[in-house]
FIKOLZA-1660 file (N, C-alpha, C; in steps of 0.1 Angstrom, whole numbers, plus 5000, padded with zeros to 4 digits):
% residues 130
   i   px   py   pz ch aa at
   1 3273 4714 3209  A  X  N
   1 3283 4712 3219  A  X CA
   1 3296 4718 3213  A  X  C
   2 3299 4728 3222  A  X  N
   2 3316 4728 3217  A  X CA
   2 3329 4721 3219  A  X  C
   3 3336 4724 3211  A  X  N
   3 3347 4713 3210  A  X CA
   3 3352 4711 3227  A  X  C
   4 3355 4726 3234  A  X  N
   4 3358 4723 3244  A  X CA
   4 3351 4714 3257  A  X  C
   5 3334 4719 3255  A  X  N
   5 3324 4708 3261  A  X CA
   5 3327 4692 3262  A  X  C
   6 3329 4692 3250  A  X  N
   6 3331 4680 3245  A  X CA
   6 3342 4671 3252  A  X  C
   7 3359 4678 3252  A  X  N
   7 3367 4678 3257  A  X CA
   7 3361 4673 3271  A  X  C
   8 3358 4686 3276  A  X  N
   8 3356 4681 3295  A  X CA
   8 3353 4665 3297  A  X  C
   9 3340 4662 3290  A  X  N
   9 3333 4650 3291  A  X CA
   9 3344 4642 3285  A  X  C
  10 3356 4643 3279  A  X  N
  10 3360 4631 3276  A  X CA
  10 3373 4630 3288  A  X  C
  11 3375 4644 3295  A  X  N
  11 3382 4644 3307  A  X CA
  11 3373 4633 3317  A  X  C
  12 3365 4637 3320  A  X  N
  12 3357 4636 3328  A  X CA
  12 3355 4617 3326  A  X  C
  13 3352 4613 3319  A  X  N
  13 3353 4595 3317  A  X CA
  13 3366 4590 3317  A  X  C
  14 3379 4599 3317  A  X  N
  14 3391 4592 3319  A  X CA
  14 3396 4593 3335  A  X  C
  15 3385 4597 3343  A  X  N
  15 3388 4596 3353  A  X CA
  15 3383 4582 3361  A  X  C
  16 3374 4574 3352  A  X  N
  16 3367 4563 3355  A  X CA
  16 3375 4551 3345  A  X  C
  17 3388 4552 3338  A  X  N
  17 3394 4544 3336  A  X CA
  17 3401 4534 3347  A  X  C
  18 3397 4516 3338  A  X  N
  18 3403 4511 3348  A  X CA
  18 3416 4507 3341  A  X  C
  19 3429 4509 3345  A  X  N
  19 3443 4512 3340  A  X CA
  19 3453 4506 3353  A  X  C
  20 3454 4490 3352  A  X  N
  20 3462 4491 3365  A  X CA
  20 3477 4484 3361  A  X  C
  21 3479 4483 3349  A  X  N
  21 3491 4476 3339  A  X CA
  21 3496 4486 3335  A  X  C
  22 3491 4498 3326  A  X  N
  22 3495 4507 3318  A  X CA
  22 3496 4523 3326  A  X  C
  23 3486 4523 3334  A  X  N
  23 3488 4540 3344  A  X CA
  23 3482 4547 3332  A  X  C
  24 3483 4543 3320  A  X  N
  24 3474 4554 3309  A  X CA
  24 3458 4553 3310  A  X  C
  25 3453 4564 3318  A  X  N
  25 3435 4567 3317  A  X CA
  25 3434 4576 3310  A  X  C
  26 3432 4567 3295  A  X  N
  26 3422 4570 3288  A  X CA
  26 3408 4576 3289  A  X  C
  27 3405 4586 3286  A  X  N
  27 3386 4587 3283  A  X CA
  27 3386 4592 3271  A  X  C
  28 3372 4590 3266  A  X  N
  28 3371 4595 3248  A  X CA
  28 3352 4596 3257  A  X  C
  29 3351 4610 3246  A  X  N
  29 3335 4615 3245  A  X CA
  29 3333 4611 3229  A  X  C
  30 3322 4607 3227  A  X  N
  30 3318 4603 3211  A  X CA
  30 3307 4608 3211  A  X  C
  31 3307 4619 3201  A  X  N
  31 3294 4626 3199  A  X CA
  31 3289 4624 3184  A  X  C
  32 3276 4616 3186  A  X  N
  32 3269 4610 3172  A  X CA
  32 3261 4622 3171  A  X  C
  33 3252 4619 3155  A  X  N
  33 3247 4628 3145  A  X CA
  33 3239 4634 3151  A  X  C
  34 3232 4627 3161  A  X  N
  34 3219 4631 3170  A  X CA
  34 3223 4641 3176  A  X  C
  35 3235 4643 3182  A  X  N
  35 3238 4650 3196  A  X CA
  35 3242 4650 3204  A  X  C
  36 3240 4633 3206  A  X  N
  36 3243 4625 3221  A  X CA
  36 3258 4622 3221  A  X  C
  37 3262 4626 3233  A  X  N
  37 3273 4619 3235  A  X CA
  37 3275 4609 3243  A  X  C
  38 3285 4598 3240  A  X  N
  38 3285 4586 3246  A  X CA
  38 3302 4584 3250  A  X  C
  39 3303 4582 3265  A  X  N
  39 3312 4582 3270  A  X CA
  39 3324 4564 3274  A  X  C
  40 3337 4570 3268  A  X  N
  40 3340 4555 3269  A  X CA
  40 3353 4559 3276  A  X  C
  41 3358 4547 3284  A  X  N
  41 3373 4551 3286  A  X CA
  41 3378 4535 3288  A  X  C
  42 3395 4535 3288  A  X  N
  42 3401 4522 3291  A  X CA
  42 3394 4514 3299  A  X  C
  43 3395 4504 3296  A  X  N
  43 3392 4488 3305  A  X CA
  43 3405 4474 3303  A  X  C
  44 3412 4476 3314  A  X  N
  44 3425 4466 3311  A  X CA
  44 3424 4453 3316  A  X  C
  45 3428 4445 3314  A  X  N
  45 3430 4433 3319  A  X CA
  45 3442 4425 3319  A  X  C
  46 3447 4417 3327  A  X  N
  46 3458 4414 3330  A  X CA
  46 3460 4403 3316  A  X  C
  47 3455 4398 3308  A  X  N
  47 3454 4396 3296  A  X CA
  47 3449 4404 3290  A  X  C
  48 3462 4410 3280  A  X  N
  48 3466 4424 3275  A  X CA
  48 3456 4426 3268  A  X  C
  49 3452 4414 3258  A  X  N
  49 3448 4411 3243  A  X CA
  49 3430 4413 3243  A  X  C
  50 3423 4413 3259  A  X  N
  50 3412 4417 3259  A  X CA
  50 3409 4429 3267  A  X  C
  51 3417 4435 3264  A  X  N
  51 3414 4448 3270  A  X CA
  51 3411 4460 3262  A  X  C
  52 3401 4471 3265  A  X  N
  52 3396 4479 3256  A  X CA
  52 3399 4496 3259  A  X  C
  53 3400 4495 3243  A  X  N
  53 3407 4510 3243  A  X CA
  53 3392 4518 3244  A  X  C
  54 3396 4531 3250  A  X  N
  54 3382 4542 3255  A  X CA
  54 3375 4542 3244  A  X  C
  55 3377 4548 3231  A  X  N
  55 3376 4549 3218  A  X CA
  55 3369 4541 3217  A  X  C
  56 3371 4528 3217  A  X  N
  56 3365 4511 3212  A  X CA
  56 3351 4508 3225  A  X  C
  57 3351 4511 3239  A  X  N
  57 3344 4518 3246  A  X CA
  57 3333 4526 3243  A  X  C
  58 3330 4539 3239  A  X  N
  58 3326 4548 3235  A  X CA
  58 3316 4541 3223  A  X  C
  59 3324 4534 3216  A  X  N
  59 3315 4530 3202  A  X CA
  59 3306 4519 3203  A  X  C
  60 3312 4508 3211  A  X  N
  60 3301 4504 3218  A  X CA
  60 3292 4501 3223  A  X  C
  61 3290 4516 3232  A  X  N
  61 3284 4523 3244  A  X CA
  61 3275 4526 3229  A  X  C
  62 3278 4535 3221  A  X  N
  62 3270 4537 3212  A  X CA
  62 3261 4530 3206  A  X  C
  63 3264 4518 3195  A  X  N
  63 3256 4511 3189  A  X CA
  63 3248 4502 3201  A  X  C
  64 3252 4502 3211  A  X  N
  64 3241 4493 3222  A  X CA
  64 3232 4504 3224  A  X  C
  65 3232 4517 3220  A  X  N
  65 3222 4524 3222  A  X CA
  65 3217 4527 3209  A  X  C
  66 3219 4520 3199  A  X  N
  66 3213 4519 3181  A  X CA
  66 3220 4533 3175  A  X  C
  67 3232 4542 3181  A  X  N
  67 3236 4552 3172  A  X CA
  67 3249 4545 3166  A  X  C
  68 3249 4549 3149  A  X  N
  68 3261 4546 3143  A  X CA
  68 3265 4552 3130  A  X  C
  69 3259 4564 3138  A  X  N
  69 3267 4580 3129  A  X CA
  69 3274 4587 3139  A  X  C
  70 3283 4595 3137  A  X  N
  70 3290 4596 3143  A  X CA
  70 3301 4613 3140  A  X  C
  71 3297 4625 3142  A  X  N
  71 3299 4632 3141  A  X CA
  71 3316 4636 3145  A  X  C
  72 3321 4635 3162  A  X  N
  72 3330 4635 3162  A  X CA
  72 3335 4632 3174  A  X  C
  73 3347 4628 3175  A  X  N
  73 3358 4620 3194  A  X CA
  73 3363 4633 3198  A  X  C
  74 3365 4631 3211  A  X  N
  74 3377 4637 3215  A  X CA
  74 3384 4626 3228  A  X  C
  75 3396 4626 3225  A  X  N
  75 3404 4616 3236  A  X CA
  75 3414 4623 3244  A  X  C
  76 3410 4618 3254  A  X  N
  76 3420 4622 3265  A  X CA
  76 3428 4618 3274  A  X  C
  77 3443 4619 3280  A  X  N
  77 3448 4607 3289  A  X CA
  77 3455 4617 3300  A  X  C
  78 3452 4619 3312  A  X  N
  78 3464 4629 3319  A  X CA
  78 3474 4626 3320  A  X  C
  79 3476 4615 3313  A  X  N
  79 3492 4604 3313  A  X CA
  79 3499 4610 3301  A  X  C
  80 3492 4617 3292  A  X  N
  80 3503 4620 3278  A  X CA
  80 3504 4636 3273  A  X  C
  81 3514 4642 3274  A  X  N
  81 3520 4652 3271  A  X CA
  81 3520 4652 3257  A  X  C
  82 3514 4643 3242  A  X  N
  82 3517 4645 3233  A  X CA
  82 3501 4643 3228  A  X  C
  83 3499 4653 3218  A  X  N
  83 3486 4646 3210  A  X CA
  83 3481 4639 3209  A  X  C
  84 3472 4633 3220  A  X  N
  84 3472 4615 3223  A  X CA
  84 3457 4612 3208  A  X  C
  85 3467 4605 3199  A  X  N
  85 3457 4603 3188  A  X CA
  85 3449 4586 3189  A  X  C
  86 3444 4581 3179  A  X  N
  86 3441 4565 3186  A  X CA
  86 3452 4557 3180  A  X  C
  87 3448 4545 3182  A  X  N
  87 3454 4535 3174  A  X CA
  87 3452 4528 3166  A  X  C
  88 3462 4519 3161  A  X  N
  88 3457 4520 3142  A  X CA
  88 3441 4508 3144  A  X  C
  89 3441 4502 3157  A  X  N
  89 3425 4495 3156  A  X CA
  89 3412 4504 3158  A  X  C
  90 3418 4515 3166  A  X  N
  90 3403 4522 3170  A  X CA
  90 3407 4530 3157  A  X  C
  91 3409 4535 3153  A  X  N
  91 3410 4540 3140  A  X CA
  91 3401 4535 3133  A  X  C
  92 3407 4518 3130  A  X  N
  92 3393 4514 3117  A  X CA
  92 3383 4513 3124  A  X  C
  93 3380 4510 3140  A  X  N
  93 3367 4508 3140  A  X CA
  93 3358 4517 3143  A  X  C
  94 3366 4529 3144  A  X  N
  94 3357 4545 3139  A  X CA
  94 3354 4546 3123  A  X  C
  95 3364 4542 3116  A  X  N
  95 3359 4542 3099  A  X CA
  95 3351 4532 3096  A  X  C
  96 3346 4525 3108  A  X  N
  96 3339 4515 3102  A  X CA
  96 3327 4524 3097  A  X  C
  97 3325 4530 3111  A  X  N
  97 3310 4538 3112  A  X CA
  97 3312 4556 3108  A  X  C
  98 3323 4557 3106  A  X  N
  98 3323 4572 3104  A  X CA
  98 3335 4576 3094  A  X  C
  99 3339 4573 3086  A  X  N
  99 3353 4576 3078  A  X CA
  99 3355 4596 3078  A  X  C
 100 3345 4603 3080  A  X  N
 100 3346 4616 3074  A  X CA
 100 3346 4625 3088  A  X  C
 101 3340 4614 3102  A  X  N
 101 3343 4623 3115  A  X CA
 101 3355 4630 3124  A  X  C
 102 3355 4643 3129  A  X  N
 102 3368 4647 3134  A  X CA
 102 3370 4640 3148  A  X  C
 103 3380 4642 3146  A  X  N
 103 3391 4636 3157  A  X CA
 103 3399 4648 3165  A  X  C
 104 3395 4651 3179  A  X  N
 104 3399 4662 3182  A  X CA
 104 3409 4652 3198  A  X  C
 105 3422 4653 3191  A  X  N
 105 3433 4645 3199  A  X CA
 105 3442 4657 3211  A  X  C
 106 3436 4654 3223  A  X  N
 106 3442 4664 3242  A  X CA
 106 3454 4656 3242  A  X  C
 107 3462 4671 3245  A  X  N
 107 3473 4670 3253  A  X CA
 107 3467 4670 3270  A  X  C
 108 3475 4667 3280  A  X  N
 108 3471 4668 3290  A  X CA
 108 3471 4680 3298  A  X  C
 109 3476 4687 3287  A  X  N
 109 3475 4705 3296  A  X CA
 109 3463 4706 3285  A  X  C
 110 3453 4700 3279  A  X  N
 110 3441 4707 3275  A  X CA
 110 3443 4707 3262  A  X  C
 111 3457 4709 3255  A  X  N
 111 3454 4719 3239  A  X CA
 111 3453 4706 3231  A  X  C
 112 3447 4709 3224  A  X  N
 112 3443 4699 3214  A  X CA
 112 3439 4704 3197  A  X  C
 113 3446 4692 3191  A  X  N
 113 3444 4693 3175  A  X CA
 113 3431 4682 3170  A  X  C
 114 3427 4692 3159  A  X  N
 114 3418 4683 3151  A  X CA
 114 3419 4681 3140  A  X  C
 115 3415 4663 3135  A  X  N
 115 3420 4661 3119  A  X CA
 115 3405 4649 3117  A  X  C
 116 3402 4650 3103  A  X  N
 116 3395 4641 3100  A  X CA
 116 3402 4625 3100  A  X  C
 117 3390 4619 3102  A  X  N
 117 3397 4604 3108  A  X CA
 117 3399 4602 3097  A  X  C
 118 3396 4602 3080  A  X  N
 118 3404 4603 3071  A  X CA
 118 3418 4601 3067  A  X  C
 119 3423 4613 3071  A  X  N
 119 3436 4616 3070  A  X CA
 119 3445 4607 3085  A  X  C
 120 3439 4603 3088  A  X  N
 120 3444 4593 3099  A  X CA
 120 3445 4577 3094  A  X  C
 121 3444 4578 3090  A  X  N
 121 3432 4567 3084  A  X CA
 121 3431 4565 3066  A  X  C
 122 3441 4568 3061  A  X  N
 122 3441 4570 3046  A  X CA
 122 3436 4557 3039  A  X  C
 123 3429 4557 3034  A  X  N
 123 3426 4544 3021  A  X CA
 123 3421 4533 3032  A  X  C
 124 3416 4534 3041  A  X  N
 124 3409 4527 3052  A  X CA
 124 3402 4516 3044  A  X  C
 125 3399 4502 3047  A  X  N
 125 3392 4493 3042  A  X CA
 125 3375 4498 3050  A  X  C
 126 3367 4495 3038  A  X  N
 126 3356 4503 3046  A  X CA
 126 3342 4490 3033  A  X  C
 127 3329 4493 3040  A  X  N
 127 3322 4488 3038  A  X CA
 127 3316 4493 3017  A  X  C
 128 3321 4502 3018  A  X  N
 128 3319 4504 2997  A  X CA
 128 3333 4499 2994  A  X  C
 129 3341 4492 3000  A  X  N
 129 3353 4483 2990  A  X CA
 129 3349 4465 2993  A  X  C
 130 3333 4462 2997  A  X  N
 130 3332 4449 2998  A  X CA
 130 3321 4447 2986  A  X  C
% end
């Protein structure tokens, strides 16, 4: 799948965000080792503190289907004009399962950067520091 494939589908799930506090629809495509991609986007609740980021979504969507390798994201929001990257929770809970996967972060006109969740993510607490 190409980066841009990839992209579409995470267009394409942020159109199924439910966002009625924030107006940011989120979608994220997660494509594990296999191939498969698993689609997540926002879910808000008027209790802020249980509401799920696409990213957190997507991963999931994943392990309820037993994948937890994880090759690479891409996130999207038509709400953000800046390299919509994650946040510092979906961060670790992508390093939980993938420390070394790319992160390929949409502007809303499409252009997008990619960085290892690594470098996002530096010195991450991870399962070989227990």
């Amino acid at each position: 799948m190409t980066d841009r494939e990839l992209i579409n589908e995470a267009i394409e799930a942020s159109r199924h965000a439910y966002a009625p506090y924030s107006k940011h629809r989120v979608g994220a495509a997660l494509e594990c080792d296999d191939g498969t991609v698993v689609l997540g986007c926002t879910v808000e609740n008027a209790d802020l503190g249980v509401s799920m980021c696409a990213e957190q979504s997507a991963v999931c969507g994943a392990v309820a289907r037993g994948r937890t390798d994880f090759r690479r994201i891409a996130i999207y929001s038509k709400e953000s004009s800046d390299y919509l990257t994650p946040c510092g929770t979906c961060r670790q809970i992508l390093s939980e399962f993938s420390p070394e996967m790319e992160v390929l972060c949409v502007r809303s006109d499409g252009r997008y950067v990619s960085y290892k969740l690594r470098h996002l993510l530096p010195a991450a607490p991870g399962r070989d520091r227990y």
